[in-house]
C-alpha positions as CSV (number, residue, x, y, z in Angstrom):
1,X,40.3,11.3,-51.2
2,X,43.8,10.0,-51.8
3,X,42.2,6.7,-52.7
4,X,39.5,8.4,-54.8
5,X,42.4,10.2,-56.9
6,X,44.7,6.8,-56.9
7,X,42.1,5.3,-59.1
8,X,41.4,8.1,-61.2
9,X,45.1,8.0,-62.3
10,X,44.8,3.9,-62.6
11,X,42.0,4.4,-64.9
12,X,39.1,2.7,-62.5
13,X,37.2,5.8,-62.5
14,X,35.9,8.4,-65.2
15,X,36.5,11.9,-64.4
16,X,33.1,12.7,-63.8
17,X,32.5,9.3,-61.5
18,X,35.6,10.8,-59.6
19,X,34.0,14.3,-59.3
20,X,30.9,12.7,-57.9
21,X,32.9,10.3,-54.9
22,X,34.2,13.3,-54.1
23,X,31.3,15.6,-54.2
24,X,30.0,12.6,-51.5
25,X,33.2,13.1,-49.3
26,X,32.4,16.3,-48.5
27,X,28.9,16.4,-47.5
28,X,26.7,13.1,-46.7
29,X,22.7,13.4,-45.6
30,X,21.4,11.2,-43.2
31,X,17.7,10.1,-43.6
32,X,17.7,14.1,-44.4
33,X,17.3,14.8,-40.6
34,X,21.6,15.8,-40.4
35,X,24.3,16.6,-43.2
36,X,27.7,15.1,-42.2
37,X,30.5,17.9,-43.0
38,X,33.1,15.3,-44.1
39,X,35.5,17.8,-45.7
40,X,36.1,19.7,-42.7
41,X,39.0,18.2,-41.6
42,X,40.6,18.2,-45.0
43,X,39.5,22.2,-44.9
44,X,40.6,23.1,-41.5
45,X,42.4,20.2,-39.9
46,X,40.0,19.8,-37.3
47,X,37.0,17.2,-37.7
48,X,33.3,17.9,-37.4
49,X,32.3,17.0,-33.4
50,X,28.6,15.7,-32.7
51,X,26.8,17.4,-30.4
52,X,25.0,15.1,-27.9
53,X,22.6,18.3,-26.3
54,X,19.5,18.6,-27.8
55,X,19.5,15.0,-30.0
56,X,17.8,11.8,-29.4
57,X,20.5,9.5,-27.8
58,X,20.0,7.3,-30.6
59,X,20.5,9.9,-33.2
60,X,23.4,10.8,-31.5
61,X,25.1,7.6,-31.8
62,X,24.2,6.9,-35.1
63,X,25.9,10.1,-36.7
64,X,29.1,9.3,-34.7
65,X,29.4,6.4,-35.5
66,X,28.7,7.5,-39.4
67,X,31.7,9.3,-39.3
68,X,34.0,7.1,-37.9
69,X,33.0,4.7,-40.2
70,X,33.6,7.2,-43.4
71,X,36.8,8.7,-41.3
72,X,38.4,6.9,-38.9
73,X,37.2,8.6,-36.1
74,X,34.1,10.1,-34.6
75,X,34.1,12.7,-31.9
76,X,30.8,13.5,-29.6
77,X,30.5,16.4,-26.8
78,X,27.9,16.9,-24.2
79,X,26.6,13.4,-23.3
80,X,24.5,12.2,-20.5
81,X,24.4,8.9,-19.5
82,X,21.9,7.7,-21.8
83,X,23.9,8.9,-25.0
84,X,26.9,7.2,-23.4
85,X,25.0,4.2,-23.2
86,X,23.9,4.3,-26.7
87,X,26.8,4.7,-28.3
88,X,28.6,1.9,-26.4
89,X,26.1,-0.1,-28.1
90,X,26.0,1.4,-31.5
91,X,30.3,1.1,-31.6
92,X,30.3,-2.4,-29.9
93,X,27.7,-3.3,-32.8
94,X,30.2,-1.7,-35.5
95,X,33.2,-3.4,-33.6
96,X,34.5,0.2,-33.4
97,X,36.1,1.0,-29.7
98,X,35.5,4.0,-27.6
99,X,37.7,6.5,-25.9
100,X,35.8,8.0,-22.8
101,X,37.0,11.9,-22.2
102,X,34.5,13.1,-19.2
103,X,31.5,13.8,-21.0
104,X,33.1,13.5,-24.5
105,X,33.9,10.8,-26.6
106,X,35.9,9.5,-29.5
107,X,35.2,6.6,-31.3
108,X,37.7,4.8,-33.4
109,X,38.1,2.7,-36.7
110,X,39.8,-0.4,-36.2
111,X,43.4,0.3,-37.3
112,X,42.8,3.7,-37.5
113,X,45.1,6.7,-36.1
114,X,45.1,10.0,-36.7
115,X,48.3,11.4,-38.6
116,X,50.5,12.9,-35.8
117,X,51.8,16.2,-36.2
118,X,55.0,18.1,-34.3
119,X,53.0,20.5,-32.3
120,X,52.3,20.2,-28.4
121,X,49.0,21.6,-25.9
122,X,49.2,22.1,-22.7
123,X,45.8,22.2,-20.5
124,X,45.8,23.7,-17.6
125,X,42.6,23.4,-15.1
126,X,42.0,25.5,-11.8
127,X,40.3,23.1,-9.9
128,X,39.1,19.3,-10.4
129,X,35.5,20.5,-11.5
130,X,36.9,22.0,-14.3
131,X,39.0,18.9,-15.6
132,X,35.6,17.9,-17.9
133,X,35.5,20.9,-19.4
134,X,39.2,20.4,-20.0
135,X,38.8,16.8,-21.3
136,X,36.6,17.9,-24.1
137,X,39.4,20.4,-25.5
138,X,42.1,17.2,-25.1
139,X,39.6,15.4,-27.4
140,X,39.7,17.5,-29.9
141,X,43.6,18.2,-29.6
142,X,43.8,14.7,-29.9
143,X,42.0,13.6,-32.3
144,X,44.0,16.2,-34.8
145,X,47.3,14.3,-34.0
146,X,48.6,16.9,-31.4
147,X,51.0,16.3,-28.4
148,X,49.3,16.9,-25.3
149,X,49.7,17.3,-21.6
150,X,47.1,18.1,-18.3
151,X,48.1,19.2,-15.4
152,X,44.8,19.6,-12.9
153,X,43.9,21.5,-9.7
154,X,46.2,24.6,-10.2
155,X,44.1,27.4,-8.9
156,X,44.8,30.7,-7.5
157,X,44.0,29.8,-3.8
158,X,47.1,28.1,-3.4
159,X,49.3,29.6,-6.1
160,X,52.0,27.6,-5.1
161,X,51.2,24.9,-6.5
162,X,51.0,25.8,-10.2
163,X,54.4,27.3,-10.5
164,X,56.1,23.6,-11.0
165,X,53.8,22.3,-13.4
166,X,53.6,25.5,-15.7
167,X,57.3,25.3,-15.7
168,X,57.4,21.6,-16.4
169,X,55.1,22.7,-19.9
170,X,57.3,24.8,-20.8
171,X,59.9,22.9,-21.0
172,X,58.5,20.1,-22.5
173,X,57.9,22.7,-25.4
174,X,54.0,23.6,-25.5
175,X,53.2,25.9,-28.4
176,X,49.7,26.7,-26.7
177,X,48.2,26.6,-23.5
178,X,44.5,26.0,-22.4
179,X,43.8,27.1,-19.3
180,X,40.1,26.0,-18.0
181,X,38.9,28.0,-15.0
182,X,35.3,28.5,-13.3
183,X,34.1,30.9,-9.8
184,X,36.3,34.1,-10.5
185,X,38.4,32.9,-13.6
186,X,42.1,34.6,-12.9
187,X,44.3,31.2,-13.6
188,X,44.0,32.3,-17.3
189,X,45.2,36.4,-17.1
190,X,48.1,35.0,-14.3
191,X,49.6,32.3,-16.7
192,X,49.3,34.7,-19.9
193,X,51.0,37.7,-17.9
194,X,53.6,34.9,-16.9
195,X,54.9,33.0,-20.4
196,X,55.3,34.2,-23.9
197,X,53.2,31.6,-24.9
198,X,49.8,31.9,-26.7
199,X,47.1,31.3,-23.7
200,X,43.7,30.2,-24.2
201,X,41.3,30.8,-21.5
202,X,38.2,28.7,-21.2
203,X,35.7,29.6,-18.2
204,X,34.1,26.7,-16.8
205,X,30.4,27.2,-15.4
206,X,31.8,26.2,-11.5
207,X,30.7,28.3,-9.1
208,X,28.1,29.6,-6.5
209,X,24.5,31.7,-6.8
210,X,25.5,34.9,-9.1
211,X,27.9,34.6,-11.5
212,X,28.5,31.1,-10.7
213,X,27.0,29.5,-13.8
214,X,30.7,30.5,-15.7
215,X,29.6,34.5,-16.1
216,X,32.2,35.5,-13.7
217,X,34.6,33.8,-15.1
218,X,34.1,35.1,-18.4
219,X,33.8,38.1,-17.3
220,X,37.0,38.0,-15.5
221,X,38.4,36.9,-18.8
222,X,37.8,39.4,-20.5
223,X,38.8,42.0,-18.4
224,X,41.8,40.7,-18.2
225,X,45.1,43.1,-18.0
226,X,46.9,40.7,-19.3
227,X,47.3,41.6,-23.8
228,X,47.0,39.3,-25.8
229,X,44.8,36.6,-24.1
230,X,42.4,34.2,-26.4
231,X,39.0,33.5,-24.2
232,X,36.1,31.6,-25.4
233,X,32.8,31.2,-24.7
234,X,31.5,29.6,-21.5
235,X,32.1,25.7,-20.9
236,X,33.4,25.5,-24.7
237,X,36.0,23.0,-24.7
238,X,35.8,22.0,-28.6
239,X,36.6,25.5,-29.3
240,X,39.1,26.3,-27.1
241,X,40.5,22.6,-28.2
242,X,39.8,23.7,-32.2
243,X,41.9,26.9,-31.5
244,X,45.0,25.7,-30.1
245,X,44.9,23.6,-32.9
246,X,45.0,25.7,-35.3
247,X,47.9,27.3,-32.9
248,X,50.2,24.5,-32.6
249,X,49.7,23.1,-36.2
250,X,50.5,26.4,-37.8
251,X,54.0,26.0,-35.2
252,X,54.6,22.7,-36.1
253,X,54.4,23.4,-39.7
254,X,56.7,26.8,-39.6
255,X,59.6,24.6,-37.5
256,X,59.4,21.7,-40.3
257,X,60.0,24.5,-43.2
258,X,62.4,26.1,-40.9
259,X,64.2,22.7,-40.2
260,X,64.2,22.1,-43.9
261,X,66.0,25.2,-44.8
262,X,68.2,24.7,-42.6
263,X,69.6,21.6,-44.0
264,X,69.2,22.6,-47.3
265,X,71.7,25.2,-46.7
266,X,73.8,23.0,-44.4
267,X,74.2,20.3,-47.4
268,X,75.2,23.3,-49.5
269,X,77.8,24.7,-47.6
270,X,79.2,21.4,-46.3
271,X,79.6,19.5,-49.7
272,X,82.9,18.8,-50.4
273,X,82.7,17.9,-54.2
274,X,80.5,21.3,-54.8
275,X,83.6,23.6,-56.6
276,X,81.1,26.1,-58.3
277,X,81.2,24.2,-61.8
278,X,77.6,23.7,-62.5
279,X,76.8,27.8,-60.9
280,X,76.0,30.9,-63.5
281,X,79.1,32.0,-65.0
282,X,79.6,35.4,-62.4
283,X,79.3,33.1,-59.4
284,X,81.9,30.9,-58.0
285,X,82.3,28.7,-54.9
286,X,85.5,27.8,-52.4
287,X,86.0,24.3,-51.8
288,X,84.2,25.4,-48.5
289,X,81.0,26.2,-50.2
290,X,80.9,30.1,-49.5
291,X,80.1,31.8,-52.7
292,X,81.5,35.3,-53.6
293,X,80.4,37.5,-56.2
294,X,82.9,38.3,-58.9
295,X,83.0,42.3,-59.3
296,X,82.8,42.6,-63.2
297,X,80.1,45.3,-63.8
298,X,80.3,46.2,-67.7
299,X,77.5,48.3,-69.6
300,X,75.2,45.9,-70.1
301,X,75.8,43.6,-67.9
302,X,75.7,45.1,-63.9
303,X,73.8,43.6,-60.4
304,X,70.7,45.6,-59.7
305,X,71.7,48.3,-56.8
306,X,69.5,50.9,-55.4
307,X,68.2,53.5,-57.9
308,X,69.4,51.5,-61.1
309,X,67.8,49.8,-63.7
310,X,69.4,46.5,-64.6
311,X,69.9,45.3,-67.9
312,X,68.0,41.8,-69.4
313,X,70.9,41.3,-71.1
314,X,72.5,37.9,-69.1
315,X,69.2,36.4,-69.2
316,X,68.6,37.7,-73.1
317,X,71.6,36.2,-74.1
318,X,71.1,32.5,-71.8
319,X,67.4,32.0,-70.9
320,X,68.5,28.2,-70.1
321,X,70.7,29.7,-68.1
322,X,68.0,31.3,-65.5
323,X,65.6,29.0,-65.9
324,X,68.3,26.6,-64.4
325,X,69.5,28.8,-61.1
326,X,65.2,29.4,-60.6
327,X,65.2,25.6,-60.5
328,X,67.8,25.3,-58.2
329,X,67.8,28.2,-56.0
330,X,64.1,26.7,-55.0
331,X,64.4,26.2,-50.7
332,X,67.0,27.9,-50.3
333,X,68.0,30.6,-47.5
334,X,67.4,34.7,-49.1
335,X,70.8,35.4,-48.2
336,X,72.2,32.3,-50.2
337,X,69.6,33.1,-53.0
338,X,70.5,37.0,-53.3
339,X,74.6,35.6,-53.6
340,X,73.7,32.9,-56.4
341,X,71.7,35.6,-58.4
342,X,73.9,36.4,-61.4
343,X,75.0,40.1,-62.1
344,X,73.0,41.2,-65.3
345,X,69.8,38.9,-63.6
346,X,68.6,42.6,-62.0
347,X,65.2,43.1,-61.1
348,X,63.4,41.3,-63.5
349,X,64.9,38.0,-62.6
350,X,64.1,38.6,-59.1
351,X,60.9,39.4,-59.8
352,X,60.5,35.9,-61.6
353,X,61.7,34.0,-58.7
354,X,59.3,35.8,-56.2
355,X,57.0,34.7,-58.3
356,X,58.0,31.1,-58.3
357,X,58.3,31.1,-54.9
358,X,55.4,32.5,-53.6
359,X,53.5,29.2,-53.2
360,X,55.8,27.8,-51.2
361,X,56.3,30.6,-49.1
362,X,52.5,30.9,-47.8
363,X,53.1,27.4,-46.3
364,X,50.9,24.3,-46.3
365,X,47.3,25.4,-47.2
């Protein structure tokens, strides 16, 4: 898309030559038997995952291969041996290279790597037999440019052992855990009555006669007393991976703002040179950089307080005036903004720079 747009703005492209490249980034039919979702990622942040059940091994390959080649990368659940086998030969054929997760795949783009991002997943599994399962949610997590971590063989029938590791993931800073279990499912309800962190719990069809093809573990899943825990659908790593996604990236992207706001306000307050000159005319700033307001209230010309109505006058009189402290309140902290408001501004002002801000506010869309 960005490459699409770059040539728009150099001229190599009409607008309606650009509309159309685009139109073809977002959905591409193959010999009209499958329509590649290529906008997905660009939607949601998580890319479109082939799955191997139900398709000719051949078929299989050939569409993830398709999107690698349009994307980067190519992800594939549920193979057998033949798929695997297929697609070895379709990537080796495309001189693509192929990232084995259990019964999952990833194929790559030479070169290619997705963008990483801040956030971190932590996969927990209750036994071995459950680390495939597992493996196709760290596929996912990592093909969205995710942190991850997986700790295996955790389960409730020696509970010692999952007290270090848990620990360990917390330190390291997970924002979400996934934490795969099959038989009678509990690993999920313990860890989420545990840690105030987001669990996911994914029930793994592992198990014997009733309730052993993943039921039980649902089951106990759901039922769980502890509030609050996320459970998917039986053996469904790519959405348990998709969801803690969403999770961490939505983390990730609320510490950057916060981190930027913070040094926004750091910078103003620790600028030596900053004496107040350039600030609205009822607003001045110590050599420090704490502003006080100056207490002239006048007819005309008052701060908004509770149950008033404040006058238009100040920005009447010097619309250049407001339009400048909009512009350069932009970022900052509410409690800096509210002190660098003018008296006179009142409501309306206010109202203006709500307004401005509100893009910003809802975050990255």
């Amino acid at each position: 898309m960005k490459d699409v747009l770059r040539r728009l703005l150099a001229g190599e492209l009409t607008e309606d030559e650009a509309l159309g490249e685009l139109r073809s980034l977002q959905l591409e039919e193959l010999g009209g038997r499958a329509r590649l979702d290529l906008g997905r990622f660009m939607r949601r942040g998580i890319p479109e995952v082939v799955l191997a059940t139900g398709k000719a091994p051949a078929d299989a390959a050939r569409l993830t291969v398709a999107l690698a080649e349009r994307q980067g990368q190519g992800l594939i659940s549920r193979m057998t041996s033949e798929h695997r086998a297929a697609l070895g030969q379709a990537a080796g054929a495309a001189q693509m290279s192929v990232v084995d997760h259990a019964n999952s795949a990833l194929v790559l783009r030479p070169g290619f790597e997705p963008e990483r991002l801040d956030g971190k997943v932590g996969l927990l599994t209750a036994g071995t037999s459950d680390v495939a399962v597992a493996e196709e949610a760290l596929m996912v997590i990592e093909a969205c440019g995710l942190g991850t971590r997986l700790e295996a063989d955790l389960g409730v029938a020696g509970l010692h052992r999952f007290v270090g590791p848990l620990a360990q993931m917390l330190e390291w800073g997970a924002d979400v855990i996934v934490v795969a279990a099959g038989m009678d499912g509990v690993l999920p309800g313990l860890v989420a009555g545990l840690i105030g962190v987001p669990v996911i719990g994914l029930p793994v069809s592992t198990g014997y006669g009733r309730g052993g093809a993943g039921e039980a573990a649902l089951g106990t899943m759901l039922q769980s007393c502890s509030t609050g825990l996320v459970v998917v659908n039986i053996d469904n790593g790519v959405g348990a991976g998709a969801a803690a996604v969403l999770i961490a990236a939505r983390a990730a992207s609320a510490r950057s703002i916060t981190a930027g706001a913070a040094a926004t306000d750091r910078d103003q307050q620790q600028d030596p040179e900053d004496d107040g000159r350039d600030r609205p005319p009822h607003v001045r700033c110590s050599r420090e950089g704490k502003c006080q307001r100056q207490q002239q209230h006048t007819e005309d010309d008052r701060y908004e307080e509770p149950g008033h109505s404040a006058s238009l006058a100040a920005v009447e009189q010097e619309p250049q005036q407001a339009r400048a402290l909009l512009h350069s309140i932009r970022g900052s902290s509410l409690s800096l903004t509210m002190d660098r408001i003018p008296l006179g501004a009142g409501s309306e002002l206010w109202a203006v720079y709500r307004t401005a801000r509100m893009p910003s506010d809802r975050g990255p869309s």
